[in-house]
N, CA, C, O and CB atoms as a CASP TS submission, in Angstrom:
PFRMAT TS
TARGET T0000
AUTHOR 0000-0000-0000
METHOD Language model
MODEL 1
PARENT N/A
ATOM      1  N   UNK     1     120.612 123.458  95.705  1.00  0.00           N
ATOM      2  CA  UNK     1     119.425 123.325  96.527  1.00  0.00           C
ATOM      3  C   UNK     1     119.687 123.978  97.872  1.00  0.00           C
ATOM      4  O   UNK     1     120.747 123.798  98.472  1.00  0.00           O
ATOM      5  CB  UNK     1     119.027 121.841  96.697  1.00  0.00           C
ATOM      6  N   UNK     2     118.364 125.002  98.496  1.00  0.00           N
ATOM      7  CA  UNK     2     119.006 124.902  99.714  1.00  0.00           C
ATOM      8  C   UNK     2     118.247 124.642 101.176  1.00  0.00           C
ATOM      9  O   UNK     2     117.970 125.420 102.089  1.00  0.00           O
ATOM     10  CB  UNK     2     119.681 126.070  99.756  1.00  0.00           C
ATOM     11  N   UNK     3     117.952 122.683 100.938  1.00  0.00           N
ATOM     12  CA  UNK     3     117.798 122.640 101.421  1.00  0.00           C
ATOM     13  C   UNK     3     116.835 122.196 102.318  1.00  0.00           C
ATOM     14  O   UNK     3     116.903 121.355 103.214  1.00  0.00           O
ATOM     15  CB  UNK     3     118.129 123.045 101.194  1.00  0.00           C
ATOM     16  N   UNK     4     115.605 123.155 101.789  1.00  0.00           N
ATOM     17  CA  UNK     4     114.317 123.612 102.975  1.00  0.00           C
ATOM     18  C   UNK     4     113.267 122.448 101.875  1.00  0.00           C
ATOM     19  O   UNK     4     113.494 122.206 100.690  1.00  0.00           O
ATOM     20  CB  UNK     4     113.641 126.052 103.090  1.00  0.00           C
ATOM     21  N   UNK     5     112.395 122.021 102.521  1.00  0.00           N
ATOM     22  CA  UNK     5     112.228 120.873 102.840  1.00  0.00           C
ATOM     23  C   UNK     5     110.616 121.457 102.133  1.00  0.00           C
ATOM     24  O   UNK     5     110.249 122.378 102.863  1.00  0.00           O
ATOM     25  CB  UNK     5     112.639 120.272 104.538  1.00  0.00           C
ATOM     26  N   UNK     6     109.503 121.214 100.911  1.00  0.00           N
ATOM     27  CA  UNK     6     108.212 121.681 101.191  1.00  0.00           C
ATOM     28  C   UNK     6     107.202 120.646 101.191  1.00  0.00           C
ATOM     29  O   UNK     6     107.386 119.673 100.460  1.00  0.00           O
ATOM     30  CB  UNK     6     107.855 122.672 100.296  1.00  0.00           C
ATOM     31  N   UNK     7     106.075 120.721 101.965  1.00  0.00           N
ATOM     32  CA  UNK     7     105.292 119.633 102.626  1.00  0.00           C
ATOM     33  C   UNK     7     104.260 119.444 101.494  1.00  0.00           C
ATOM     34  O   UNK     7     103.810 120.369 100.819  1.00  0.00           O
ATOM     35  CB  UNK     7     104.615 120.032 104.181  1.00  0.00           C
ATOM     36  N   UNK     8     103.885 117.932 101.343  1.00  0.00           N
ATOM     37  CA  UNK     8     103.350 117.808 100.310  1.00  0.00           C
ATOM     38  C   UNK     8     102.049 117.819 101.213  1.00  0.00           C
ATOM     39  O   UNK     8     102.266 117.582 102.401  1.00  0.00           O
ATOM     40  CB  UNK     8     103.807 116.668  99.333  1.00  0.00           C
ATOM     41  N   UNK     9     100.745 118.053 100.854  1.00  0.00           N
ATOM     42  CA  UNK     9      99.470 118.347 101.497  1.00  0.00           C
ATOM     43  C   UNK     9      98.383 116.909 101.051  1.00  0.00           C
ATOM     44  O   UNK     9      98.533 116.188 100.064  1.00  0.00           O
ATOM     45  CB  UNK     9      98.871 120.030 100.848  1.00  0.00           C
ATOM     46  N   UNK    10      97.337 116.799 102.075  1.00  0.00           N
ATOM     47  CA  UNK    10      96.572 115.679 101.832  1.00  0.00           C
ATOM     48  C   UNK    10      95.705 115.421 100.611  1.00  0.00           C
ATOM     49  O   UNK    10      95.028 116.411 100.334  1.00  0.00           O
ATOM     50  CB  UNK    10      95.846 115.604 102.806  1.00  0.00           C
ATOM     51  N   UNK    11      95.547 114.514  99.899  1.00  0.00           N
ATOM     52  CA  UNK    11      95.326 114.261  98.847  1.00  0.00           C
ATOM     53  C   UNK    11      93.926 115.466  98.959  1.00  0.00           C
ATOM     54  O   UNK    11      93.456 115.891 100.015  1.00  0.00           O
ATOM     55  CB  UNK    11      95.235 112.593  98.551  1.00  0.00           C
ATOM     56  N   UNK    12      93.414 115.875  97.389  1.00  0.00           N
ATOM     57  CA  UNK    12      92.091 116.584  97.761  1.00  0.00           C
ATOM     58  C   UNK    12      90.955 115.802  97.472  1.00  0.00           C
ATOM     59  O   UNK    12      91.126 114.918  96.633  1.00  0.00           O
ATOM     60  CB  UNK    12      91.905 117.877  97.056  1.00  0.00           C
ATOM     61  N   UNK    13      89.796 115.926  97.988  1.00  0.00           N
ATOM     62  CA  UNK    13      88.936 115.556  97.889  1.00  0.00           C
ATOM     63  C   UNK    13      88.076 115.411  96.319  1.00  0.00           C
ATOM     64  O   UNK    13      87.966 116.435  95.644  1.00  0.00           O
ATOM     65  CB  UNK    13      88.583 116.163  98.795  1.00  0.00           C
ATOM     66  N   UNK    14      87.498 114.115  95.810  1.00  0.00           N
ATOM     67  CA  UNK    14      86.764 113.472  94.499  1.00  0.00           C
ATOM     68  C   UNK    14      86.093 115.429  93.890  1.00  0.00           C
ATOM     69  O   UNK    14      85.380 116.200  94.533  1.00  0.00           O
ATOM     70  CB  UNK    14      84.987 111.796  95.173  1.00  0.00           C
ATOM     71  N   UNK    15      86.614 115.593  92.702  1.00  0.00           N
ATOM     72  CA  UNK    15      86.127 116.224  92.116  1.00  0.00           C
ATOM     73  C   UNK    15      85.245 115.800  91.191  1.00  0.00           C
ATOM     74  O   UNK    15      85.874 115.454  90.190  1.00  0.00           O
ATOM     75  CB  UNK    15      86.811 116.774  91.838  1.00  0.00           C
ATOM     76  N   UNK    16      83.783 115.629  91.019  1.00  0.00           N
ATOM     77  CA  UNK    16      83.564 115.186  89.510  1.00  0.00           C
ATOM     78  C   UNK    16      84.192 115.961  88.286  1.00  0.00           C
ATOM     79  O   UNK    16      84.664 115.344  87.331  1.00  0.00           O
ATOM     80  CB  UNK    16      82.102 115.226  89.251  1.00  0.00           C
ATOM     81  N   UNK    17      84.182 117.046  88.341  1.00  0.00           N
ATOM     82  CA  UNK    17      84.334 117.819  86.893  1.00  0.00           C
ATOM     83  C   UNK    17      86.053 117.213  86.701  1.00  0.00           C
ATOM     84  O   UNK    17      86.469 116.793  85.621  1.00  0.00           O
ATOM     85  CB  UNK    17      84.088 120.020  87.002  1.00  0.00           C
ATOM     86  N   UNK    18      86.725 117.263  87.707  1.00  0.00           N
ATOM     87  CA  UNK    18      87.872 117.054  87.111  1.00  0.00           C
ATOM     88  C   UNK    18      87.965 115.599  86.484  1.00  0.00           C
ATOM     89  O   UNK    18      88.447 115.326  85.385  1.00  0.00           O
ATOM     90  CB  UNK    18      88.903 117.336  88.072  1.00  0.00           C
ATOM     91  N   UNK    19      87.385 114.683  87.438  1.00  0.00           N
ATOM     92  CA  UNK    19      87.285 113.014  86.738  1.00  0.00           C
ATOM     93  C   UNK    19      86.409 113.237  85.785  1.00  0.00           C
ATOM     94  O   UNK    19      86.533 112.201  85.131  1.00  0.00           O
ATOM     95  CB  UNK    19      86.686 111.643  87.720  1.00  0.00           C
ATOM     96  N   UNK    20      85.431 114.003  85.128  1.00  0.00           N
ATOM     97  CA  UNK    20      84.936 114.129  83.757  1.00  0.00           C
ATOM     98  C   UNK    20      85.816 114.445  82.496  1.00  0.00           C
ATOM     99  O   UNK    20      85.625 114.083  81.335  1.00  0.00           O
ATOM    100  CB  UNK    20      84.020 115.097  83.816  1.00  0.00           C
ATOM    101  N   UNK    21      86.777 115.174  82.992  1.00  0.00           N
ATOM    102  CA  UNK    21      87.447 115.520  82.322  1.00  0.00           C
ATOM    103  C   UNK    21      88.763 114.801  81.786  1.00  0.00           C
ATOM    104  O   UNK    21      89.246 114.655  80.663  1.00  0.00           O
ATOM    105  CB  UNK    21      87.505 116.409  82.777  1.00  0.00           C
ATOM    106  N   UNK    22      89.114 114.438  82.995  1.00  0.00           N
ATOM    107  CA  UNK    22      90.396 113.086  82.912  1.00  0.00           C
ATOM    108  C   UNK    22      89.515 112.124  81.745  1.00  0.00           C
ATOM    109  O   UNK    22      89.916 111.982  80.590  1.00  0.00           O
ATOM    110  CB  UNK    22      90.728 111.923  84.909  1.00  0.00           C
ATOM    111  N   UNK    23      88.615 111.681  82.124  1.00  0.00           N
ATOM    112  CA  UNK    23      87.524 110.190  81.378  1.00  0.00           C
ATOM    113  C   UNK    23      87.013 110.965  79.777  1.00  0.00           C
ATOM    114  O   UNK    23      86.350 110.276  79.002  1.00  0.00           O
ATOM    115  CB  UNK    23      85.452 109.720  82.757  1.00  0.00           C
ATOM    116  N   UNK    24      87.353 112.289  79.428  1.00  0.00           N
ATOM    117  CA  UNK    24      87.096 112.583  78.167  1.00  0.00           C
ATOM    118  C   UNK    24      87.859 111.952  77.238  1.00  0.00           C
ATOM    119  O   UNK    24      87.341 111.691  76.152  1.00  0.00           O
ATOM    120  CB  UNK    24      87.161 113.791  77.989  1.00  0.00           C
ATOM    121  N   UNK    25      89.712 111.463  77.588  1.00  0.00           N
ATOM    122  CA  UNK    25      89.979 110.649  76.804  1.00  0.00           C
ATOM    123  C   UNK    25      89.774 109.572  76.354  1.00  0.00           C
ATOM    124  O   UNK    25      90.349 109.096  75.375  1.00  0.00           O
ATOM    125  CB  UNK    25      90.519 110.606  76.867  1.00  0.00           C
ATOM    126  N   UNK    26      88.818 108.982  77.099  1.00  0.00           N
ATOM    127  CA  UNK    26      88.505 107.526  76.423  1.00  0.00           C
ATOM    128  C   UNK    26      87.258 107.627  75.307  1.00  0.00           C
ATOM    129  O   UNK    26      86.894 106.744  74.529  1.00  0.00           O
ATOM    130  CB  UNK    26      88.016 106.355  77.720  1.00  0.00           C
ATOM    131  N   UNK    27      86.713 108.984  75.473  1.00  0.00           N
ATOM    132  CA  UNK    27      85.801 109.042  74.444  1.00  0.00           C
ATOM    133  C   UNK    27      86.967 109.760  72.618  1.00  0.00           C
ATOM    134  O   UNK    27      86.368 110.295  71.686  1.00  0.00           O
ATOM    135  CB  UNK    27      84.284 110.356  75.268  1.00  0.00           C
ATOM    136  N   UNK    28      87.926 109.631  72.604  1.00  0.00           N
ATOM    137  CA  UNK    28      88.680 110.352  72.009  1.00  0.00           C
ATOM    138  C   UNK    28      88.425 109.544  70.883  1.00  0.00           C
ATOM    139  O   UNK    28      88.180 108.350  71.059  1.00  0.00           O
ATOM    140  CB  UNK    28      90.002 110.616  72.528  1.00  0.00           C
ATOM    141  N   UNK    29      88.449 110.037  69.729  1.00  0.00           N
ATOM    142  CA  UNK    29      88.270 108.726  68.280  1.00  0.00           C
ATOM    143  C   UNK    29      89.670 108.250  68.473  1.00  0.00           C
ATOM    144  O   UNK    29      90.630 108.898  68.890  1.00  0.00           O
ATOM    145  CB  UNK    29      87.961 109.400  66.233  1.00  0.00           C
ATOM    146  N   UNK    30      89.599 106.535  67.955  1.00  0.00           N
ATOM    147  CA  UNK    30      90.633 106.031  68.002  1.00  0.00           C
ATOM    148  C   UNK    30      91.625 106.299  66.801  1.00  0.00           C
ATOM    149  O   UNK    30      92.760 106.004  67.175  1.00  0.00           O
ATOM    150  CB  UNK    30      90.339 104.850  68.226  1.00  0.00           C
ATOM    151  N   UNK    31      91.614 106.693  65.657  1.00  0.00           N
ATOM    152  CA  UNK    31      92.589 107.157  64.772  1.00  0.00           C
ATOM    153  C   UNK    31      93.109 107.987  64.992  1.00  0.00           C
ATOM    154  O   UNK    31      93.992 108.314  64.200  1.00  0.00           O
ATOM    155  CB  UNK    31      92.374 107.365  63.820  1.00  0.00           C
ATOM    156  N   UNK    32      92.819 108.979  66.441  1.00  0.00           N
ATOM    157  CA  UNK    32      93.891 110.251  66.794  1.00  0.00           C
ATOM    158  C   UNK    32      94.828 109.551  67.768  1.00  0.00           C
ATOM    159  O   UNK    32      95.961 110.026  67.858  1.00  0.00           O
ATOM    160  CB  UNK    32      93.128 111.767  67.599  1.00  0.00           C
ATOM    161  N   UNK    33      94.510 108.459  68.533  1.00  0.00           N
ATOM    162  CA  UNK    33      95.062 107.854  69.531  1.00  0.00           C
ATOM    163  C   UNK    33      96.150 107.292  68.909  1.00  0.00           C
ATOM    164  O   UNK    33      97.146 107.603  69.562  1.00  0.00           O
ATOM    165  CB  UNK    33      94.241 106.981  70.233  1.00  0.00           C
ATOM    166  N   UNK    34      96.398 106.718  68.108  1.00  0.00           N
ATOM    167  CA  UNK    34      97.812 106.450  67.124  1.00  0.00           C
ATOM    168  C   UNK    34      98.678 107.602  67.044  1.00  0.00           C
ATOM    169  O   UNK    34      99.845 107.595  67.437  1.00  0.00           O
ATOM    170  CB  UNK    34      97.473 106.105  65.523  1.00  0.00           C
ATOM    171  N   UNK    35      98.259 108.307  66.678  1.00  0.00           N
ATOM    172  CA  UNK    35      99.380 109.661  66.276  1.00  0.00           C
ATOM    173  C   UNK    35      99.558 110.566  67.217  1.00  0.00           C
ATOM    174  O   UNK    35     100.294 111.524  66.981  1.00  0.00           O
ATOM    175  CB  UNK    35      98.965 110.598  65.088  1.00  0.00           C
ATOM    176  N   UNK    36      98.924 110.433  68.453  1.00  0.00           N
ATOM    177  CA  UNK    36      99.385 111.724  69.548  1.00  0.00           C
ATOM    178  C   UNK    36      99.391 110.128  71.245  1.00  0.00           C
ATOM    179  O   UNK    36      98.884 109.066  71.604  1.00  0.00           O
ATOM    180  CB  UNK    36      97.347 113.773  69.687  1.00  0.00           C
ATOM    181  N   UNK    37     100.226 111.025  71.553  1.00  0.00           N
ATOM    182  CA  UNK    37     101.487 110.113  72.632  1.00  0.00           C
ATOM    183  C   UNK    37     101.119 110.874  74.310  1.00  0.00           C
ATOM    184  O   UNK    37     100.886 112.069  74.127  1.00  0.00           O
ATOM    185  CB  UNK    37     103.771 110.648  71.974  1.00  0.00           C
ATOM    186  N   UNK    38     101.088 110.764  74.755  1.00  0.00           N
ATOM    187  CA  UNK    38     101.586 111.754  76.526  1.00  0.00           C
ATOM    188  C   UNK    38     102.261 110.994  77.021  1.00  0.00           C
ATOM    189  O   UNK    38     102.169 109.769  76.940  1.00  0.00           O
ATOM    190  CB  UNK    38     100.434 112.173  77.875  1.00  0.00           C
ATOM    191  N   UNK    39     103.451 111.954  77.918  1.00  0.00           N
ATOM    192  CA  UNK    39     104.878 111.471  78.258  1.00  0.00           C
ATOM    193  C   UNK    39     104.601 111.093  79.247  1.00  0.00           C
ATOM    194  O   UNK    39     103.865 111.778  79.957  1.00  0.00           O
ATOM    195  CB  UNK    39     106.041 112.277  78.310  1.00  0.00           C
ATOM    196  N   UNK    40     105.075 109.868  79.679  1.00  0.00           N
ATOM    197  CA  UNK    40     104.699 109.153  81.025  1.00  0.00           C
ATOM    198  C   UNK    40     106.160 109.703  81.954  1.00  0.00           C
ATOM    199  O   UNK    40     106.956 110.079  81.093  1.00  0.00           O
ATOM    200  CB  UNK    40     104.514 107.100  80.800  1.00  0.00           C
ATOM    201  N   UNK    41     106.532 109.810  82.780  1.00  0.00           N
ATOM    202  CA  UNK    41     107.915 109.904  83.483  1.00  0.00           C
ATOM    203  C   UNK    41     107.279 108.540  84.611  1.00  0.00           C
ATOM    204  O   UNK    41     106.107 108.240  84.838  1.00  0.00           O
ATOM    205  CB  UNK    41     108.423 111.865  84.338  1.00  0.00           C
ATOM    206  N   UNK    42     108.512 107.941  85.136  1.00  0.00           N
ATOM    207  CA  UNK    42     108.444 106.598  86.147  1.00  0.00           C
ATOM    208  C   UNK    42     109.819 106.295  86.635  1.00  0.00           C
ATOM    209  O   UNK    42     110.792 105.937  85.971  1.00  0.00           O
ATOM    210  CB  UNK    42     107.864 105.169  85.370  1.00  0.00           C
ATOM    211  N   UNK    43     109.709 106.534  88.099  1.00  0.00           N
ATOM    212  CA  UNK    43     110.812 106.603  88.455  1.00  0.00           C
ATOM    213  C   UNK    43     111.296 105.140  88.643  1.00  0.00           C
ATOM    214  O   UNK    43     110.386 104.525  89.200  1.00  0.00           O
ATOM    215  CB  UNK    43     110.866 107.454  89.517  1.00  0.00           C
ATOM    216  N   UNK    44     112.194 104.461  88.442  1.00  0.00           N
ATOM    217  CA  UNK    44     112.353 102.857  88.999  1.00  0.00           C
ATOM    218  C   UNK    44     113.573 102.625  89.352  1.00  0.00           C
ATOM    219  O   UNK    44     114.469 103.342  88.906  1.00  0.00           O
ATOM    220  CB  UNK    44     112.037 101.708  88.005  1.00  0.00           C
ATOM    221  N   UNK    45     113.823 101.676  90.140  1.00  0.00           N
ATOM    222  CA  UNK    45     115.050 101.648  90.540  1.00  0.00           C
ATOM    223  C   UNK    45     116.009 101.109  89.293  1.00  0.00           C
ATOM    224  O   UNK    45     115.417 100.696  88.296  1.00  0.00           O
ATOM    225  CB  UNK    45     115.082 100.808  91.812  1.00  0.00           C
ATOM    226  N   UNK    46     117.493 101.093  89.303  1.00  0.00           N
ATOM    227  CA  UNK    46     118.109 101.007  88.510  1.00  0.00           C
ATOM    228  C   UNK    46     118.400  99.025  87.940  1.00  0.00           C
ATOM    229  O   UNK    46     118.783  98.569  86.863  1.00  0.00           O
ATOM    230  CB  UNK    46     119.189 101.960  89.064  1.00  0.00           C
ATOM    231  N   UNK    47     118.117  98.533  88.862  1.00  0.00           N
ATOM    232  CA  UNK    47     117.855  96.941  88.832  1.00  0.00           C
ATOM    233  C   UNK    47     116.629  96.708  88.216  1.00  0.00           C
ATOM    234  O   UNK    47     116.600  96.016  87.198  1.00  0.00           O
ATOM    235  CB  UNK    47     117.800  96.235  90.250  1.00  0.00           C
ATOM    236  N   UNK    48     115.369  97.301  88.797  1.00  0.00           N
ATOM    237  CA  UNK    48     114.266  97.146  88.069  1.00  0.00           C
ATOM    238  C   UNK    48     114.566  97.221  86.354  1.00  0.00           C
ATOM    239  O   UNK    48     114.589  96.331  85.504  1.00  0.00           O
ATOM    240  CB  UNK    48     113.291  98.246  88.604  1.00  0.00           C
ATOM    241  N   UNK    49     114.801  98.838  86.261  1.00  0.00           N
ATOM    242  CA  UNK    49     115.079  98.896  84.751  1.00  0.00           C
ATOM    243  C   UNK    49     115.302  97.873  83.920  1.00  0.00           C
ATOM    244  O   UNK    49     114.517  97.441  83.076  1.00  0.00           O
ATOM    245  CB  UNK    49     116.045  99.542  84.516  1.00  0.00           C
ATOM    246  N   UNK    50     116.789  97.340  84.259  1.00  0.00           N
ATOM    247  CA  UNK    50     117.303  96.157  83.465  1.00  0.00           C
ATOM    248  C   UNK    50     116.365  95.086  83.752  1.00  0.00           C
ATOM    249  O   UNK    50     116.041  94.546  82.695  1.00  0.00           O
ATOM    250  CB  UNK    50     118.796  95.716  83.826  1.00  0.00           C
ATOM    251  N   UNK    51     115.865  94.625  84.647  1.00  0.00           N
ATOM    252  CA  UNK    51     115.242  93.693  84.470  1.00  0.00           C
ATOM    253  C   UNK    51     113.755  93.978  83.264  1.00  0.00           C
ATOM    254  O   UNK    51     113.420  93.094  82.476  1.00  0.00           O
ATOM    255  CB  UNK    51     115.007  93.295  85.933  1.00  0.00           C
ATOM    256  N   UNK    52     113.064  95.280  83.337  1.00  0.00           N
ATOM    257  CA  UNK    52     112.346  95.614  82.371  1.00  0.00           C
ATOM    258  C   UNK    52     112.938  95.709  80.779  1.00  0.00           C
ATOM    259  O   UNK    52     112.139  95.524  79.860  1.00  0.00           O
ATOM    260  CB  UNK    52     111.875  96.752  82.839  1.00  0.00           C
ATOM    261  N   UNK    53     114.357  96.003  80.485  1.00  0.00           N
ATOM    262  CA  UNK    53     114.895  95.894  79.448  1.00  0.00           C
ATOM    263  C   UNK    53     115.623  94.519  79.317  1.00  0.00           C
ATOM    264  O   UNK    53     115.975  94.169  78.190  1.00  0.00           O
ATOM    265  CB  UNK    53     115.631  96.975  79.315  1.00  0.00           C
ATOM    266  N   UNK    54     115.855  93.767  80.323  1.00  0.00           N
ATOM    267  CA  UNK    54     116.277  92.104  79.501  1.00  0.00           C
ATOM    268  C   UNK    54     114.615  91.491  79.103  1.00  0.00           C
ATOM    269  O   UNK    54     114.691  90.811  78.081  1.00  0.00           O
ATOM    270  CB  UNK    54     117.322  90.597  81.010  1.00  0.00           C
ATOM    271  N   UNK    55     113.453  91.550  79.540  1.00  0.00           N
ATOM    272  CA  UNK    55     112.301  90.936  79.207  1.00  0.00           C
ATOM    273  C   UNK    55     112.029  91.399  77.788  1.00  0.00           C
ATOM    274  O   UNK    55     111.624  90.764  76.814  1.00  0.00           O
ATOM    275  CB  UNK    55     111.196  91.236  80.192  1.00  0.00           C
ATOM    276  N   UNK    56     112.438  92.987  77.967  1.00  0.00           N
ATOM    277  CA  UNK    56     111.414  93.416  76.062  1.00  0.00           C
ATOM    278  C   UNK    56     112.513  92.653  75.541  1.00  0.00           C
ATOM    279  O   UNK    56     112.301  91.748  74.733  1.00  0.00           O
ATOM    280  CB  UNK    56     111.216  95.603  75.080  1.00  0.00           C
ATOM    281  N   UNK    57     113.614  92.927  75.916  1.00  0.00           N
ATOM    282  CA  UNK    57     114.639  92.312  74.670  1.00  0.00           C
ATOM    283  C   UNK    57     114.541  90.697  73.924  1.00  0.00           C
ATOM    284  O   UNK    57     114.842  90.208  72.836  1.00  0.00           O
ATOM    285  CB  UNK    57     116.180  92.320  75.366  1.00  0.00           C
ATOM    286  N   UNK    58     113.688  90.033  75.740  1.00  0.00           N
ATOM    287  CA  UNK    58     113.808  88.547  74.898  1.00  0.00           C
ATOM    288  C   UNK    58     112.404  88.657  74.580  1.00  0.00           C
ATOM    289  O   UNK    58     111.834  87.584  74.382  1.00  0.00           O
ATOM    290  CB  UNK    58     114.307  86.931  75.800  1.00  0.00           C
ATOM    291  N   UNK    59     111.704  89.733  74.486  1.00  0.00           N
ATOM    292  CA  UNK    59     110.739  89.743  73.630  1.00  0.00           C
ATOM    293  C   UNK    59     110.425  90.289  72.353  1.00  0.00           C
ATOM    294  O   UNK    59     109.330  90.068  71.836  1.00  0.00           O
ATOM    295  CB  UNK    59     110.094  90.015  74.141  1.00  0.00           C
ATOM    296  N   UNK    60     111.380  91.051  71.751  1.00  0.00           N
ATOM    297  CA  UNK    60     112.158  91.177  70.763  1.00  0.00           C
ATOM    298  C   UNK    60     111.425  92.602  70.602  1.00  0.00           C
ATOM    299  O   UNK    60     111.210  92.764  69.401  1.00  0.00           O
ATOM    300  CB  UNK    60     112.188  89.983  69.588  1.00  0.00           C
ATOM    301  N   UNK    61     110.914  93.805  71.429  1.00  0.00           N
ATOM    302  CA  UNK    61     109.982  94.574  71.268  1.00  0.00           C
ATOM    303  C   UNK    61     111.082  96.253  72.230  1.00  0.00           C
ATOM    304  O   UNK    61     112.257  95.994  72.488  1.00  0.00           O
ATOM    305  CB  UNK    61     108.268  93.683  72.061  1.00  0.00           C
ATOM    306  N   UNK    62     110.841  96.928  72.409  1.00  0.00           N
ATOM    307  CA  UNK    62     111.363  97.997  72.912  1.00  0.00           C
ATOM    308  C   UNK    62     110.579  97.843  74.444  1.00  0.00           C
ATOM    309  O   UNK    62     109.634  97.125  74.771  1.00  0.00           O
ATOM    310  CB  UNK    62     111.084  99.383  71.927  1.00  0.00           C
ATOM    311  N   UNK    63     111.327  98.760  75.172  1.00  0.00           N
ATOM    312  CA  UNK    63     110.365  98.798  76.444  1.00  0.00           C
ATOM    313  C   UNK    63     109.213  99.523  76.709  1.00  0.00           C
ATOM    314  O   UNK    63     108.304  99.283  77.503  1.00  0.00           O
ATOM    315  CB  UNK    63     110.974  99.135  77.403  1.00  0.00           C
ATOM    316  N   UNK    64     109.423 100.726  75.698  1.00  0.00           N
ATOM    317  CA  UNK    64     108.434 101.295  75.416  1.00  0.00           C
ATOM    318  C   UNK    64     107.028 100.575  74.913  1.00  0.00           C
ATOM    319  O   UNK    64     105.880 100.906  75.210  1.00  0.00           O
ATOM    320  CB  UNK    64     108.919 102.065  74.646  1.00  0.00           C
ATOM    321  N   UNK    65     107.381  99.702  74.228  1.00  0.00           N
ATOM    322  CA  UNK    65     105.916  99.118  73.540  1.00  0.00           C
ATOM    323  C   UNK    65     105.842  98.105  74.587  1.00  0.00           C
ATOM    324  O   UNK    65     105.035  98.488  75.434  1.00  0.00           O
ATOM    325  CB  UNK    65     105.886  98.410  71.744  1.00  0.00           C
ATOM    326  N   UNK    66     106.166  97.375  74.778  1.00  0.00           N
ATOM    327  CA  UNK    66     106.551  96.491  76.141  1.00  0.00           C
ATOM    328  C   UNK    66     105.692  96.693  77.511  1.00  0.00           C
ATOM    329  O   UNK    66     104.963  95.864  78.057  1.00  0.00           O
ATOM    330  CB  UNK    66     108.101  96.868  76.573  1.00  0.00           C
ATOM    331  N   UNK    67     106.031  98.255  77.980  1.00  0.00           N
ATOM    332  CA  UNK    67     105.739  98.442  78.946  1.00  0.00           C
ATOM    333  C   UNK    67     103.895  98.855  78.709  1.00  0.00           C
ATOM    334  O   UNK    67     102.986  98.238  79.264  1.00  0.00           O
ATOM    335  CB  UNK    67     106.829  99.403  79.492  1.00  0.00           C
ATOM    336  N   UNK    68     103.723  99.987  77.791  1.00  0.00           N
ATOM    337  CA  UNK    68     102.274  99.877  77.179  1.00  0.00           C
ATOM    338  C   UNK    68     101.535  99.481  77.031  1.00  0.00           C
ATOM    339  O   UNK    68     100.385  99.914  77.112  1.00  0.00           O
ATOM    340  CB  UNK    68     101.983  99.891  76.625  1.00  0.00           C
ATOM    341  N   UNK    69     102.171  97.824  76.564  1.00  0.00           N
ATOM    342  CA  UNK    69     101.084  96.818  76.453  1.00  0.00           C
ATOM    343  C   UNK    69     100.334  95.623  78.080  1.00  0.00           C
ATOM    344  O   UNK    69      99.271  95.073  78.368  1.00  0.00           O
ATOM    345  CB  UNK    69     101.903  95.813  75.194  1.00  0.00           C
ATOM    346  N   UNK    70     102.059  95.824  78.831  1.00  0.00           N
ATOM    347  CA  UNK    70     101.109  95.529  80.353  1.00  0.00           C
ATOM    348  C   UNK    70     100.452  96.427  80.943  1.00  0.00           C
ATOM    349  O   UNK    70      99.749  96.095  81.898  1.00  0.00           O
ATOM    350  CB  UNK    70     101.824  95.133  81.508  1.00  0.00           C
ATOM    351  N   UNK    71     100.540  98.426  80.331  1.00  0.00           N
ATOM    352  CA  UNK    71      99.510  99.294  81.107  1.00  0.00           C
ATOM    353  C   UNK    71      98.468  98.934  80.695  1.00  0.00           C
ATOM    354  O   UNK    71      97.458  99.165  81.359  1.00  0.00           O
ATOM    355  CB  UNK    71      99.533 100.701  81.027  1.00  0.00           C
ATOM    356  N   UNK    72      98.398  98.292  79.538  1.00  0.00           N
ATOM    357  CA  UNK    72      96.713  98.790  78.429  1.00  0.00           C
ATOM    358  C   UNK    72      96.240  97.463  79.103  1.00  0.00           C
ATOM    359  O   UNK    72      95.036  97.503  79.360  1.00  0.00           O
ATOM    360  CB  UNK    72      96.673  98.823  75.994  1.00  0.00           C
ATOM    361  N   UNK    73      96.916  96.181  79.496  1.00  0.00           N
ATOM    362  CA  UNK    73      96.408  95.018  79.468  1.00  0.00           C
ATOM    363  C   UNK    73      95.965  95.715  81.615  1.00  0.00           C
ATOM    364  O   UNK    73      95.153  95.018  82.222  1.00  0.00           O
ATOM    365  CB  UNK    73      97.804  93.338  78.799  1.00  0.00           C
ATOM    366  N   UNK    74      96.277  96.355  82.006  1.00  0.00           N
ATOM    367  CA  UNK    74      96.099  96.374  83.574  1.00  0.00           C
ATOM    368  C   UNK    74      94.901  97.407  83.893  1.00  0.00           C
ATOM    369  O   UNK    74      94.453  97.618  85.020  1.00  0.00           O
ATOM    370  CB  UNK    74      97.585  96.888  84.385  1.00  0.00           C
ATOM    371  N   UNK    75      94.538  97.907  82.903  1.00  0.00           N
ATOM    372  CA  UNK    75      94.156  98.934  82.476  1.00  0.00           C
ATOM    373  C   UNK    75      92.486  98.778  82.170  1.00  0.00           C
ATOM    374  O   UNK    75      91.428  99.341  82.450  1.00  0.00           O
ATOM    375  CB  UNK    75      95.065  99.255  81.365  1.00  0.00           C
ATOM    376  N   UNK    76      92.794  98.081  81.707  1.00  0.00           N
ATOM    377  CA  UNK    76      91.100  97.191  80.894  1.00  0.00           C
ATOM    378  C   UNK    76      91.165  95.949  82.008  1.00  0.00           C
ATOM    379  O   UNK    76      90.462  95.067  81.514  1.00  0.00           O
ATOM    380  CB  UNK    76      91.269  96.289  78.570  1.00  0.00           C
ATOM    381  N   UNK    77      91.707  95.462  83.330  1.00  0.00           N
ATOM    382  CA  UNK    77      91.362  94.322  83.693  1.00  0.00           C
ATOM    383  C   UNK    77      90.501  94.582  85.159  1.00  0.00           C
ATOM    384  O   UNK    77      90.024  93.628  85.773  1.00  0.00           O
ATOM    385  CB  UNK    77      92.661  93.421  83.732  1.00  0.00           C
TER
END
């Protein structure tokens, strides 16, 4: 790296077309929604983690499905 530092800029201003477009997935049929995935990346601290992987574990589930099911449940609330 060297270094130089680049400035992140102010959020931009409400596009509709682009939030039309984001909101096309919820019109998506639900039998494709099973078989196709998008990669989430999440940065967390390294304590967090484990604490997210001792819960799925005593929930006998992966963190992956784990974590999914408090987006979908935060998601719809």
């Amino acid at each position: 790296m060297n270094g130089k530092r680049i400035g992140i800029g102010a959020r931009p201003l409400a596009d509709p077309q682009a939030e039309a477009w984001i909101r096309q997935g919820a019109a998506v049929d639900s039998g494709k929604v099973e078989r196709y995935s998008a990669w989430l990346t999440l940065d967390v601290t390294p304590t967090l983690r484990t604490r997210i992987k001792l819960a799925a574990f005593d929930r006998g589930v992966t963190m992956a499905k784990m974590l999914r099911e408090v987006l979908e449940q935060r998601a719809t609330s």
